[in-house]
C-alpha positions in Angstrom: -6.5 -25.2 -71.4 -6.3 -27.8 -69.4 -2.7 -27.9 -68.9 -2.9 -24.3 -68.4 -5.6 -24.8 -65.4 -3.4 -27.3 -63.7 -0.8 -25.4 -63.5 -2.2 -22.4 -62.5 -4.1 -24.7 -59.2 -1.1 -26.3 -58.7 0.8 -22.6 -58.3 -2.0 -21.5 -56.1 -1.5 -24.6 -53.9 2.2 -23.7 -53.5 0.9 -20.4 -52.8 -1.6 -21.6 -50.3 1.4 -23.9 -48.5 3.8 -21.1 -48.7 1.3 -18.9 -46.5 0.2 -21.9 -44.4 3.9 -22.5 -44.1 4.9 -18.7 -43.0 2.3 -18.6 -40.1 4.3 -17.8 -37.2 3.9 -20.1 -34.2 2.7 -18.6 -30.6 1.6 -20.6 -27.6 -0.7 -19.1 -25.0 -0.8 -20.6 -21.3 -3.7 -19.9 -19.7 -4.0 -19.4 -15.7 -7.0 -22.1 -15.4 -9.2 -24.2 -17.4 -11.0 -23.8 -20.0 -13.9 -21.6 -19.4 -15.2 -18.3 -21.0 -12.4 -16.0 -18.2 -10.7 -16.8 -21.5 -13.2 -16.2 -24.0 -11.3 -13.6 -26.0 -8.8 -16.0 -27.5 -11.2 -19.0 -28.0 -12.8 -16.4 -30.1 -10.0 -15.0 -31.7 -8.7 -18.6 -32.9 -12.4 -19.3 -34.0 -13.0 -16.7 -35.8 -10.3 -16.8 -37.4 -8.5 -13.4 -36.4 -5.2 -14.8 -35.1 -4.6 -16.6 -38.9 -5.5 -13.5 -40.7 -2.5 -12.3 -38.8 -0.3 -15.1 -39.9 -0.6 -16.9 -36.7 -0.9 -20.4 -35.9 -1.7 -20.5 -31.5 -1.9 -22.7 -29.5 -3.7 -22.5 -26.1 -2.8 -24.3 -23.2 -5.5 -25.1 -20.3 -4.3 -24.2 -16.8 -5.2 -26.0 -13.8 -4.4 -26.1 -10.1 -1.2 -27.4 -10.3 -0.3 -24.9 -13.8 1.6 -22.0 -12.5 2.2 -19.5 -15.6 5.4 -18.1 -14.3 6.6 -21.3 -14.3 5.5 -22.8 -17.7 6.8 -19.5 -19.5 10.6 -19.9 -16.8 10.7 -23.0 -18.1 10.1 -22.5 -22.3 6.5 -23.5 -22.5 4.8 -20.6 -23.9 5.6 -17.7 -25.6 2.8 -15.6 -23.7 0.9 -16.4 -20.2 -2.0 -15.3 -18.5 -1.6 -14.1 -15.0 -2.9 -11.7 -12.1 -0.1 -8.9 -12.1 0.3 -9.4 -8.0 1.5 -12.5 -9.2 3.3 -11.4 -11.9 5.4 -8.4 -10.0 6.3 -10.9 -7.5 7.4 -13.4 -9.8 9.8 -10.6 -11.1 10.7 -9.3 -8.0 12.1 -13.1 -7.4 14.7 -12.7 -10.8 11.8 -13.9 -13.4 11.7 -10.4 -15.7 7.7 -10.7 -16.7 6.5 -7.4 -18.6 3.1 -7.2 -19.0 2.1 -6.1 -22.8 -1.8 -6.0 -22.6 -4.4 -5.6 -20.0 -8.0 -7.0 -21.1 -9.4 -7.0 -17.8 -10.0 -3.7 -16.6 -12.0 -4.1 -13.0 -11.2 -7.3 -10.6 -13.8 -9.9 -10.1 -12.1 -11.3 -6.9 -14.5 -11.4 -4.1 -14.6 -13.2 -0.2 -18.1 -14.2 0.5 -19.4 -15.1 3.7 -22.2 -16.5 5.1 -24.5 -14.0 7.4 -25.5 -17.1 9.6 -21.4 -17.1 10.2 -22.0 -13.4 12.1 -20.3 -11.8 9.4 -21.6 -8.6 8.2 -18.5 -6.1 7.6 -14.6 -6.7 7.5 -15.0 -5.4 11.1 -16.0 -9.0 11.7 -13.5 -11.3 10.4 -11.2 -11.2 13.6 -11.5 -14.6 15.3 -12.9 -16.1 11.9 -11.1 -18.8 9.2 -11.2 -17.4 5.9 -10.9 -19.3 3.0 -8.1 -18.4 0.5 -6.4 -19.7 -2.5 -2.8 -19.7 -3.5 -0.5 -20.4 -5.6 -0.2 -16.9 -6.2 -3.3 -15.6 -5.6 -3.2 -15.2 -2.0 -1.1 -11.9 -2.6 -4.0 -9.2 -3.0 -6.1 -11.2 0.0 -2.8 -10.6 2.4 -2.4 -7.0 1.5 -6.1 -6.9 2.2 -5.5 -8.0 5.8 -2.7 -6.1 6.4 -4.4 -3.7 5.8 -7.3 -4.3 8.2 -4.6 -4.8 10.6 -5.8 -8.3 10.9 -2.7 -11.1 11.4 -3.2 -14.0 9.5 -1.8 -16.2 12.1 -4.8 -17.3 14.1 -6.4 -16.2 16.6 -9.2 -13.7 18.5 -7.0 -10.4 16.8 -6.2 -12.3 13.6 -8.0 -14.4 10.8 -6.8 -18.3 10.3 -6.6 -18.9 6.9 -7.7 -21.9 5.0 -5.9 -22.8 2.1 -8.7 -23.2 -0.4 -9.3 -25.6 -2.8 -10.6 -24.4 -6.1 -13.8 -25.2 -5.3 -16.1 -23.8 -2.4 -17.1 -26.9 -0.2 -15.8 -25.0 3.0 -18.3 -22.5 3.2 -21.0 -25.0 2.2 -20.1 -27.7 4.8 -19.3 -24.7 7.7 -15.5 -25.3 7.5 -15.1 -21.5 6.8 -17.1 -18.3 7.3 -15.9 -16.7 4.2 -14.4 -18.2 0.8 -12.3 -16.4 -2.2 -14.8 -16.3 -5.1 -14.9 -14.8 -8.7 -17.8 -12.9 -9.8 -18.1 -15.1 -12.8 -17.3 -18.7 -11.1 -17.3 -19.6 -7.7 -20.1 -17.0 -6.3 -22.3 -19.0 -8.6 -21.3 -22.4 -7.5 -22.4 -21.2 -4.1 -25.6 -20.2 -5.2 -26.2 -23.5 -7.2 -25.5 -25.5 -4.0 -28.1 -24.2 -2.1 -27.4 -21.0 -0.4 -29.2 -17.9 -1.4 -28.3 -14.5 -2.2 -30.1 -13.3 0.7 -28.0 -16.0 2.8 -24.4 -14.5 2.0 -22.2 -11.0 2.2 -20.1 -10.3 0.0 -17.1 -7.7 -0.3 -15.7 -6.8 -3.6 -12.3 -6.5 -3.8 -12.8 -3.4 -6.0 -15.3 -1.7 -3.3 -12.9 -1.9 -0.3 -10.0 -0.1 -2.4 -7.7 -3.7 -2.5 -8.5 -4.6 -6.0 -5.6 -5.3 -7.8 -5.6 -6.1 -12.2 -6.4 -10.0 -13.0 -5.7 -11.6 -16.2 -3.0 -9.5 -17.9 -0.8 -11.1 -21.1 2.7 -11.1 -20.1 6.0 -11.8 -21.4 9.6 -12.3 -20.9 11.2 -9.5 -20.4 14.3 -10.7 -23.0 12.7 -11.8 -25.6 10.9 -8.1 -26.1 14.4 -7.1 -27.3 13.7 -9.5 -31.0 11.8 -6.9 -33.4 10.4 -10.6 -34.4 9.2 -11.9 -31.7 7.6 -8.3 -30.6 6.2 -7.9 -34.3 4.9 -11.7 -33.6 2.8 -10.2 -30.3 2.0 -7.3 -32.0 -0.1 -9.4 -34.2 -1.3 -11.8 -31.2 -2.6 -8.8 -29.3 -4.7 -7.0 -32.1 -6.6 -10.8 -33.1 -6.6 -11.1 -29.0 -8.6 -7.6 -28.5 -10.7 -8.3 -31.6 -11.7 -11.7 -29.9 -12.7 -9.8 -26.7 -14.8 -7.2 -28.2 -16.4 -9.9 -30.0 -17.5 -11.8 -27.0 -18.6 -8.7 -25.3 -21.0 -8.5 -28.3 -22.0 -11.9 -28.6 -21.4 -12.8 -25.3 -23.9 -16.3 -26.1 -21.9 -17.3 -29.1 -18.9 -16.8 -27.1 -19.8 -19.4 -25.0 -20.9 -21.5 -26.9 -17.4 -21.5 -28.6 -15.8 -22.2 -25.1 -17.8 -25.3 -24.7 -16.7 -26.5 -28.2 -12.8 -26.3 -27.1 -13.5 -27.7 -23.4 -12.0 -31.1 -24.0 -12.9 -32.3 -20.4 -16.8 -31.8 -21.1 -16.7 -30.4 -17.3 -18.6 -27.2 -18.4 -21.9 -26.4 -18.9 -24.1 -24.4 -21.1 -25.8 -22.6 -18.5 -22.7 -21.9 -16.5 -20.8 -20.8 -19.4 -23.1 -18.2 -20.5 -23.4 -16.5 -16.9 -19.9 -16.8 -17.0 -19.6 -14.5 -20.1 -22.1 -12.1 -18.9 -20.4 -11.8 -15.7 -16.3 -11.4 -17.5 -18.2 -8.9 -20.3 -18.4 -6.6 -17.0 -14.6 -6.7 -16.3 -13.0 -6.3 -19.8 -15.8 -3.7 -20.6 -13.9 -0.3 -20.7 -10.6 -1.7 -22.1 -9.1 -1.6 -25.4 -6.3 -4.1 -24.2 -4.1 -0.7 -23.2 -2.9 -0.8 -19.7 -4.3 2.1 -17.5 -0.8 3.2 -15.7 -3.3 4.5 -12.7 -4.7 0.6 -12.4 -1.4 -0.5 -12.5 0.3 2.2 -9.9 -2.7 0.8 -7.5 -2.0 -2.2 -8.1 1.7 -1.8 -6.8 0.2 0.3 -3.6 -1.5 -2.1 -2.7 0.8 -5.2 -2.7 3.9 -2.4 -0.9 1.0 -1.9 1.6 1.7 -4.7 3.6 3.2 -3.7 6.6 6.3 -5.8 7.7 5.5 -8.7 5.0 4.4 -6.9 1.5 3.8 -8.7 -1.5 6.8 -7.0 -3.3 9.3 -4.7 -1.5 10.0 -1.9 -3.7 8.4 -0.5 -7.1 9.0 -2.3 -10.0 10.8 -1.0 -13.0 9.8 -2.0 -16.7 7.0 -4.7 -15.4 4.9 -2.9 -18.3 5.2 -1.5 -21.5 2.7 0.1 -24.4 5.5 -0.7 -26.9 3.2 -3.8 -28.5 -0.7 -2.0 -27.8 0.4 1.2 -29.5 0.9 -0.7 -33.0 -1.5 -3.4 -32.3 -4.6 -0.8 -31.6 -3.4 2.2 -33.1 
């Protein structure tokens, strides 16, 4: 008997290795730190949905010096996280992304001003410095301006543009009348400096028609064509929506499973949990699907810029429901 339950443990432990061992390998770059904007696959690798799919992921913080067009050019992740303007230029440049699922339904990209700065509509940013990040996402804030007619150049007819930090001391320390902000991140670090509500304006990229879709999964174009490699993201993007719709749900516990993978201890409980409240809003409505009619606005708006668009004519197989019409179906 005891023979028999020996070998029978020791066959279930091959077993067990044999599984461990066919667990196919993805790694995620993310386009910033650690923070619940990524909650989804936090989740998903917590929970435990990416190894019932036979995955084993690894996710790779961003940071302000992290481009994801770059890491993925250059071999270091299978799938990356970027805002499509972003993307669609880095593929009008010769680097084929496709983007295979689209969490984020509405943008959370803002520019808040301060009142005290005599800004109360876009009317009033001639003659103003506006604070703006790069690094790729300066593109929907340009096509924004060109279409305000505003140059960006400087000047009483145009707006001078800061290059931003990631971080909002400009607007606090009167550097700037207006800074980019998320609705889940930055806005907030305004209001826990000091300033109040009642002290700023704020224009949401999605109420002045300029909003363009944030924090899409893409891939290379090439490696699409390997019935492997698009079984392998298949898998990834099923455990990836289940991990969203999870945190929308538990947007608390979400958090709190943020925190627990934020290696630099920079977050905060508090912080975190606004966060998720704030991102719940902006994947709310999506079944990780891409809407073509988000995406075809997207592409007006970044052709919209006058003599300098974002990209200069419309893309061709930048997206594809090849992988969300077997993972969600």
């Amino acid at each position: 008997m005891k023979t028999f339950l020996k070998t029978a443990l020791a066959s279930a432990a091959m077993m067990a290795a044999g599984v461990a061992q066919a667990a196919d390998d993805v790694t995620l770059q993310l386009k910033w730190v650690t923070q619940a904007q990524f909650a989804g696959y936090y989740v998903a690798q917590d929970q435990g949905f990416y190894e019932a799919e036979g995955l084993n992921v690894t996710i790779k913080p961003g940071g302000p010096d992290i481009a994801p067009a770059q890491v993925i050019a250059g071999g270091g992740a299978d799938v990356v996280l970027d805002w499509m303007p972003s993307a669609l230029a880095s593929r009008e440049k010769g680097l084929a992304l496709v983007n295979i699922a689209q969490p984020f339904k509405s943008s959370g990209m803002m520019l808040t001003c301060r009142k005290d700065a005599g800004v109360s509509s876009p009317e009033d940013f001639a003659g103003k410095t506006l604070g703006v990040w790069f690094f790729g996402n300066e593109y929907p804030f340009l096509s924004w301006m060109s279409k305000l007619g505003l140059s960006t150049n400087g000047g009483d007819g145009g707006v001078t543009v800061l290059k931003q930090g990631f971080n909002v001391d400009p607007i606090l320390q009167g550097q700037a009348a207006c800074v980019s902000t998320m609705t889940y991140n930055e806005y907030w670090q305004i209001i826990d400096a000091g300033l109040s509500p009642d002290d700023l304006v704020v224009f949401k990229y999605e109420d002045q028609g300029v909003a363009t879709l944030e924090d899409g999964m893409y891939v290379l174009e090439e490696n699409l064509a390997d019935p492997a490699f698009e079984d392998k993201m298949v898998r990834f993007v099923r455990a990836s929506m289940k991990g969203w719709k999870w945190a929308e749900e538990n947007p608390e516990d979400a958090a709190m499973i943020v925190l627990d993978n934020d290696a630099t201890g920079a977050q905060t409980e508090e912080h975190q949990i606004r966060m998720m409240g704030e991102i719940a809003k902006l994947t709310a409505g999506s079944n990780g699907a891409l809407d073509p009619a988000d995406y075809e606005r997207t592409v007006e708006s970044l052709m919209s810029g006058g003599s300098d668009p974002v990209i200069t004519k419309k893309p061709e197989g930048a997206w594809t429901h090849a992988i969300t019409d077997k993972a969600l179906n």
